[in-house]
C-alpha positions in Angstrom: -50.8 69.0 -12.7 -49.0 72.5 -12.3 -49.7 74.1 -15.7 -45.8 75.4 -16.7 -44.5 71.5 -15.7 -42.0 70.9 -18.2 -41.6 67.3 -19.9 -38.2 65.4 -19.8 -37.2 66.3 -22.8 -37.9 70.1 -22.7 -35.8 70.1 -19.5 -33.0 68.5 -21.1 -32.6 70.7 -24.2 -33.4 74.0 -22.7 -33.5 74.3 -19.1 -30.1 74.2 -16.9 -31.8 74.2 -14.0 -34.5 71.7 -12.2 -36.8 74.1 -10.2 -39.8 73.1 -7.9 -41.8 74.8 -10.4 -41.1 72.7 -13.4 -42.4 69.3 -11.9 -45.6 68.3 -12.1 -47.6 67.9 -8.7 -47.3 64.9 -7.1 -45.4 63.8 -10.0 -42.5 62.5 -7.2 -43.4 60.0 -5.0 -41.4 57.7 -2.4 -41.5 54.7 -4.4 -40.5 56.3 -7.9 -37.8 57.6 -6.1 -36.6 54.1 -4.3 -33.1 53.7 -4.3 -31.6 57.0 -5.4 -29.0 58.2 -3.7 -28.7 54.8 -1.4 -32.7 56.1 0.7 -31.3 53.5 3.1 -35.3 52.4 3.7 -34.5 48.5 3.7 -32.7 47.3 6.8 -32.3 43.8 5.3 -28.3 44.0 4.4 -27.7 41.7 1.5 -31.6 41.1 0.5 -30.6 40.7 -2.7 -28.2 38.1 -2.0 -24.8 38.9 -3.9 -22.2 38.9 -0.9 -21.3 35.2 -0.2 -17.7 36.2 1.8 -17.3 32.9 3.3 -18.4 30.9 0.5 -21.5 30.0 -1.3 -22.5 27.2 0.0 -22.9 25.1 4.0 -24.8 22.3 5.6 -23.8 23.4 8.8 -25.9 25.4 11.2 -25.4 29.2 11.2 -23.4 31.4 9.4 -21.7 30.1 6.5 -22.3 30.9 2.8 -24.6 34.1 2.2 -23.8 37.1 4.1 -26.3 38.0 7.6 -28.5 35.1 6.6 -28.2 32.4 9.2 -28.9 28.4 8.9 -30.7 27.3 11.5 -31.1 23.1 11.6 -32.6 22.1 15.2 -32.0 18.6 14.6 -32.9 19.0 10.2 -30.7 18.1 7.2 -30.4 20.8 5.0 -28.0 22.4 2.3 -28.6 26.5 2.2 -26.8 28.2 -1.3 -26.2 31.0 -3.2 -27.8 30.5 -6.6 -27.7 32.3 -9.8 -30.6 33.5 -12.0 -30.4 33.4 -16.0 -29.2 36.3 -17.2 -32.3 38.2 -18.7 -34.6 36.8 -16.3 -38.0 38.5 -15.8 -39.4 36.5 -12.8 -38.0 38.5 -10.6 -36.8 41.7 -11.9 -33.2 43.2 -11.5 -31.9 40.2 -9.8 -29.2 37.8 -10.5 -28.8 35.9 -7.5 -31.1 34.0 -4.9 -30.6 32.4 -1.5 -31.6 28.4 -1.7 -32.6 26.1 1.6 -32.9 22.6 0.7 -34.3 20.5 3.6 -34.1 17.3 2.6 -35.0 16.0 6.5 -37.0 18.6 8.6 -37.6 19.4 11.9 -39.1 22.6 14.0 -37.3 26.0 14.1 -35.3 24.7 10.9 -35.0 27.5 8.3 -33.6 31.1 7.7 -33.0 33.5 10.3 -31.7 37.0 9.8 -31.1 39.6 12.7 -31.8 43.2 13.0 -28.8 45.0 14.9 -31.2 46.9 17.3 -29.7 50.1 16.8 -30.9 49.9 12.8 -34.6 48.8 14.0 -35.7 51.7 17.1 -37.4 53.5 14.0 -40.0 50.7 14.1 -40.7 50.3 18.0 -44.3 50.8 18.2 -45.4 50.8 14.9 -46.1 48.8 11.9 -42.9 47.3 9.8 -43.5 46.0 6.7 -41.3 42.7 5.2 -41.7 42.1 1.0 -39.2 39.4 -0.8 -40.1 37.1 -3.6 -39.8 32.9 -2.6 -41.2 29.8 -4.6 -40.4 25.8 -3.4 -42.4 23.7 -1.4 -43.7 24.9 2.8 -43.3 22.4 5.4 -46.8 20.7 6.1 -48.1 23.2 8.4 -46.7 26.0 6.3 -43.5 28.3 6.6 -43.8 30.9 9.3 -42.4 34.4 8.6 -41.8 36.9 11.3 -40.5 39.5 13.1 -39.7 39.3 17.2 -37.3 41.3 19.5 -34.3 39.4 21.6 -31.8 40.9 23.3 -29.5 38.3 24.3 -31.6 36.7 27.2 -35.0 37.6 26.7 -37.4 37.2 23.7 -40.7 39.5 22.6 -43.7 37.3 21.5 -43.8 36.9 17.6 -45.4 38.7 15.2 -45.8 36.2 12.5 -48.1 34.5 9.4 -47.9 31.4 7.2 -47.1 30.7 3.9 -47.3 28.1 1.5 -45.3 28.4 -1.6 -45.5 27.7 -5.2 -43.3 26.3 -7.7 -43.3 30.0 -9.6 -41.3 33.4 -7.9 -44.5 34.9 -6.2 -43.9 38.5 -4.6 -44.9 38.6 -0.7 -46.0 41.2 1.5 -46.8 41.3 5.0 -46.9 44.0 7.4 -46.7 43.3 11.2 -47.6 45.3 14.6 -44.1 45.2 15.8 -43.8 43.5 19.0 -43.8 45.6 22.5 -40.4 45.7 23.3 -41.5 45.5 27.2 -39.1 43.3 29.3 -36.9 43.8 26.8 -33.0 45.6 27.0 -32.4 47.0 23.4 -29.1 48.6 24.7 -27.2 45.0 25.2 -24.6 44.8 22.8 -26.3 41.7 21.1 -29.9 42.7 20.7 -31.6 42.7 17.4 -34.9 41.9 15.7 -35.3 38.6 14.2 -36.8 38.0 10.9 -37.0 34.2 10.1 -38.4 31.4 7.2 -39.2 28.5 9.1 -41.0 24.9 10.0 -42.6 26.5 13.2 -41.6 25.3 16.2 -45.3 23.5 16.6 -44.1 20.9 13.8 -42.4 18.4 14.5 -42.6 16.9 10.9 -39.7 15.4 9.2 -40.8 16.0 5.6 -38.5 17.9 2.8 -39.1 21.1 1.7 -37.7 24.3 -0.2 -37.0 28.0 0.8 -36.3 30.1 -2.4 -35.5 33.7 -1.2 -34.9 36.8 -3.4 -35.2 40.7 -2.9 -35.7 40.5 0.7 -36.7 44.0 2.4 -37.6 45.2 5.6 -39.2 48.4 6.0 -41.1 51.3 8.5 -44.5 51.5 8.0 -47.9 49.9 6.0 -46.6 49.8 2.5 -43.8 47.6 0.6 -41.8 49.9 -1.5 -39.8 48.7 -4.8 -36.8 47.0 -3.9 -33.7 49.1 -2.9 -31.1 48.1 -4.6 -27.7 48.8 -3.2 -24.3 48.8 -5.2 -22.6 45.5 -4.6 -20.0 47.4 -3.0 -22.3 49.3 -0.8 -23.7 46.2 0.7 -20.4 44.3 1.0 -19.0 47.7 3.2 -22.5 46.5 5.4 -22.2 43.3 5.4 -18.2 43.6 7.3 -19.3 45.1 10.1 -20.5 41.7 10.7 -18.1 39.6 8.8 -15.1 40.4 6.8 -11.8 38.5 5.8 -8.3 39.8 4.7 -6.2 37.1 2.0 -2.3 37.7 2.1 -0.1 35.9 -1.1 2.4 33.5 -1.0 5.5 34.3 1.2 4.0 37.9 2.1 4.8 39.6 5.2 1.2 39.8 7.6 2.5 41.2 10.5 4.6 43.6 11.9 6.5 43.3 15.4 6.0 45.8 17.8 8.2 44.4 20.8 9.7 41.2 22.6 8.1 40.6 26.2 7.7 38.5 29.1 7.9 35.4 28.4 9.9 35.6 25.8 7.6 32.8 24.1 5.0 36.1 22.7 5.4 38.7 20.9 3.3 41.2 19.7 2.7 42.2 16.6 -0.3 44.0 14.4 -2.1 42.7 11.0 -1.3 44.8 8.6 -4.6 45.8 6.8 -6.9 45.3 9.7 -10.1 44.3 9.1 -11.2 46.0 5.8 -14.5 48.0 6.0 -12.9 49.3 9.3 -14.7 49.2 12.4 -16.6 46.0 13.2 -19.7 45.8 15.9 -17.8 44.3 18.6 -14.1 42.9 19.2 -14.2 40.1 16.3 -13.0 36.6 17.0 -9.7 36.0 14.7 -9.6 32.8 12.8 -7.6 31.3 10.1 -9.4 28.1 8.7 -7.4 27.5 6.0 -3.9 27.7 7.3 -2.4 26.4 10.9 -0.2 28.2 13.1 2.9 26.4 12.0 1.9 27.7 8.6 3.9 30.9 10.2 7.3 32.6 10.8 9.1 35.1 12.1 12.2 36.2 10.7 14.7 38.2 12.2 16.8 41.0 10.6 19.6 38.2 9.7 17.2 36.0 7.6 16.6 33.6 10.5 13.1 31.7 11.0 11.2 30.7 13.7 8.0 28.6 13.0 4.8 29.8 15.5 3.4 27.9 18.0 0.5 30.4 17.5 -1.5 33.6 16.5 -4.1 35.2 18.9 -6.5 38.2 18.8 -4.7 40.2 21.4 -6.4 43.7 20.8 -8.9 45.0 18.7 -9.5 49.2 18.5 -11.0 51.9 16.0 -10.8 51.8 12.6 -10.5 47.7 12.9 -6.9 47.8 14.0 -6.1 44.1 15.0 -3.4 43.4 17.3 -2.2 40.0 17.9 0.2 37.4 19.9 3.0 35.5 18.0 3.8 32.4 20.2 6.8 30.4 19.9 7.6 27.0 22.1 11.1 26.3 22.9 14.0 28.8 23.0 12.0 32.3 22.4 12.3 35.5 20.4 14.5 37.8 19.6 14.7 41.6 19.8 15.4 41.6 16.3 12.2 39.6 15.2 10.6 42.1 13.5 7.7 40.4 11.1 6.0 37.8 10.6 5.8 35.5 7.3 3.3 32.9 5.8 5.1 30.8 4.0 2.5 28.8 2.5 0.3 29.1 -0.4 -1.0 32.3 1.0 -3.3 32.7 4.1 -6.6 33.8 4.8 -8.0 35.7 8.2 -11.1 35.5 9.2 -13.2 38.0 11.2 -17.0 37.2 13.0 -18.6 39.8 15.1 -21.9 38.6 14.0 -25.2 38.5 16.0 
């Protein structure tokens, strides 16, 4: 220890300044400092499972409650859900909410997927990456594989995996991989990534239930698993719409604003006021609105006229998640002075995917 280091409360009452020399040697580590300032170590967005944008709960295979977490089924039944822990828990430290796969029928390649944009995973080509989360339930009868693999759209690494069988009580996991060669493989394609995945493997064919319990789920460069990072809920929601991310307008709001009237006079352009929030998204998203139907829209005219769509298309997407779109109108067409465009429901909801 350096003889003139200084404890904390020394520092506090008489010092206004931190120097090197008042910090005892090797008194600052990578771990002890895990998290400060964001470290951005973990490339698992969402690993500790708070961001549930599109709901918090699907039976349907792939995205659809927790954020970058994917169902898969491959011919299973299965229920995956955002869960709460009691507050004051100790299990597993720090965390109030848990990812839950319930396969009540299973079948191979069922499970939990999550995938790596490539650009957030080069650090780790040729070395050793390191995966740590807490889990409890029940493992399929040959076990629940974890690993890590490269895809980039076409063409798959081999695997780097183990098995697991799980307990009824939150257990901490570690294991640490050689990442796969990334030979044959195009990490530039716009939809490459490394896959991480919980599954029955794809060499059981069993039907039997089991249970995925997932909690503080980090990936990271190197040998060692570090404490959890924990992000600020707002941090990981700004992450998680790069992949995903809706926009809510109110009752009888304006959405849209015209830009002109063209050929045919059936479309009409017009731009989403807001945009996609979190800005720029990872590719051109694909526009949807599940809880509303075109007909659920208007555009009025500077006279107080209405015209209900026909429909409302992605037309354009550009920086800063500026969405442009394509009123349509069947019948007689718009006007040049159709200016906006109403919902005139019980509010609407947009929807933007650009996942992997």
């Amino acid at each position: 220890m350096a003889s003139n280091s200084k404890n904390l409360a020394e520092l506090l009452n008489n010092d206004a300044t931190l120097t090197t020399a008042d910090i005892a040697d090797g008194a600052i580590t990578l771990a002890k400092t895990s998290g400060i300032g964001g470290g951005g170590k973990n490339l698992i967005i969402n690993g500790d499972m708070r961001i549930a944008q599109r709901g918090t709960s699907q039976t349907a295979a792939g995205y659809g409650s927790l954020d970058r977490f994917e169902l898969s089924l491959s011919g299973a039944t299965a229920t995956m859900s955002q869960e709460s822990f009691t507050i004051g828990q100790t299990d597993v430290p720090g965390s109030q909410k848990y990812l839950k796969l319930a396969v009540s029928t299973g079948n191979n390649n069922s499970g939990i997927y999550y995938k790596v944009e490539a650009r957030d995973a080069v650090s780790l080509i040729g070395g050793k990456a390191t995966i740590s989360y807490y889990a409890k339930g029940t493992s399929p009868a040959a076990g629940l594989e974890v690993a890590i693999g490269w895809y980039d759209g076409s063409t798959a690494s081999p695997l780097a995996s183990t098995s697991v069988t799980l307990t009824s009580s939150w257990v901490k996991y570690t294991h640490t991989f050689d990442v796969p060669s990334i030979s044959g493989i195009t990490l530039t394609n716009t939809n490459a990534y490394l896959e991480v995945h919980w599954i029955q493997s794809n060499s059981d064919t069993g039907t039997g239930a089991y249970e995925v319990n997932l909690a503080q789920v980090q990936l990271e460069e190197g040998e060692t698993a570090t404490p959890f990072e924990f992000r600020s809920e707002g941090q990981d929601l700004a992450l998680c719409q790069r992949y995903f991310s809706k926009v809510g307008f109110p009752s009888y709001s304006t959405l849209c604003v015209g830009q002109y009237t063209y050929n045919p006079s059936t479309n009409m352009g017009v731009t989403l006021l807001g945009g996609t929030p979190g800005g720029q998204m990872r590719v051109s998203p694909n526009m949807t609105f599940p809880d509303n139907s075109a007909g659920d829209f208007h555009a009025k005219d500077t006279g107080g006229g209405s015209k209900t769509l026909s429909g409302l298309t992605l037309r354009g997407y550009s920086g800063g998640g500026v969405v442009q779109c394509t009123a349509q109108k069947t019948g007689s067409g718009f006007g040049s002075d159709d200016v906006i465009i109403n919902v005139d429901v019980e509010g609407a909801s947009f929807h933007f995917d650009a996942e992997l």
